[in-house]
C-alpha positions as CSV (number, residue, x, y, z in Angstrom):
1,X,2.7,9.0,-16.4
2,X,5.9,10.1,-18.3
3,X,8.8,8.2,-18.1
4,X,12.1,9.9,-18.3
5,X,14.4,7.5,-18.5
6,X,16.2,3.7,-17.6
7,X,16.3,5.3,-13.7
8,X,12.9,6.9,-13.7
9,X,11.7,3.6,-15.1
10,X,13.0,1.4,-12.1
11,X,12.3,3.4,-9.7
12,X,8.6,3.6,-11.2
13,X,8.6,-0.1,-11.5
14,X,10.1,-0.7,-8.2
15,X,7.4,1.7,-6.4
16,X,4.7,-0.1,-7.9
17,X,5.8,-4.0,-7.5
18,X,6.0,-2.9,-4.0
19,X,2.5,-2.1,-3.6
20,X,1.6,-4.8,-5.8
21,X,3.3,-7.2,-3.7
22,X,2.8,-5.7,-0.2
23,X,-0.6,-3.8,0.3
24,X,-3.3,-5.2,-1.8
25,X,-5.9,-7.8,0.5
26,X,-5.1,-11.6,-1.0
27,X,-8.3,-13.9,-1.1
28,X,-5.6,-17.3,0.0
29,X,-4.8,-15.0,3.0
30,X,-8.0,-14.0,4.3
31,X,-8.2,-10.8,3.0
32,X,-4.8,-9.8,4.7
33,X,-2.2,-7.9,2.8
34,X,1.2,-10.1,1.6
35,X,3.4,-7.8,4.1
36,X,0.7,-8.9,7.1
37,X,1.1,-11.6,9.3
38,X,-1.2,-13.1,11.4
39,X,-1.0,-9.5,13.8
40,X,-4.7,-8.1,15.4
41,X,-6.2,-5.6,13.0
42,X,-6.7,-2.5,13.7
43,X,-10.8,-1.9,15.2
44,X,-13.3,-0.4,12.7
45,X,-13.8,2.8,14.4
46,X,-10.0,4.1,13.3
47,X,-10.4,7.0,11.2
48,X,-8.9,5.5,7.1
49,X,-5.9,7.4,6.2
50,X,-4.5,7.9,2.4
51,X,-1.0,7.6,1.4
52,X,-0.3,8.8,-2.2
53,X,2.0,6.2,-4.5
54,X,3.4,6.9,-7.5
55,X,2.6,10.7,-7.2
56,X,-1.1,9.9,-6.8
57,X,-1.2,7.6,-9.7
58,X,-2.0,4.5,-6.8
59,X,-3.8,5.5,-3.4
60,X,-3.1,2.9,-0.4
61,X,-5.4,3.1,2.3
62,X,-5.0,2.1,6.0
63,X,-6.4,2.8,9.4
64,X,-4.6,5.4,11.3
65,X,-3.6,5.0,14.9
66,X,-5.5,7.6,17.0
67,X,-2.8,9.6,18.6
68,X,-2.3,9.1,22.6
């Protein structure tokens, strides 16, 4: 990744410390992302969804909620 700048750079770091700091499982939480509380998880049978960070450099993936 090029960076283009002082404001591409933040905005680069910011996008990253964020997954860093929110999605990723933590062993001292039980596997549970940072951002999770103690909520239900979703079941097993949910189809896994990708959302693209950083242009594609990270991928985050999650269980999607089937639509009603």
């Amino acid at each position: 990744m090029l960076i283009y700048g002082e404001r591409h750079l933040r905005s680069v770091l910011g996008q990253y410390a964020g997954h860093y700091n929110g999605h990723p499982p933590h062993q001292s939480r039980q596997q549970r992302p940072p951002d999770q509380d103690d909520q239900a998880s979703p079941p097993l049978d949910l189809p896994v969804q990708r959302r693209k960070v950083l242009g594609g450099v990270i991928n985050e993936y999650y269980r999607a909620a089937l639509a009603a």
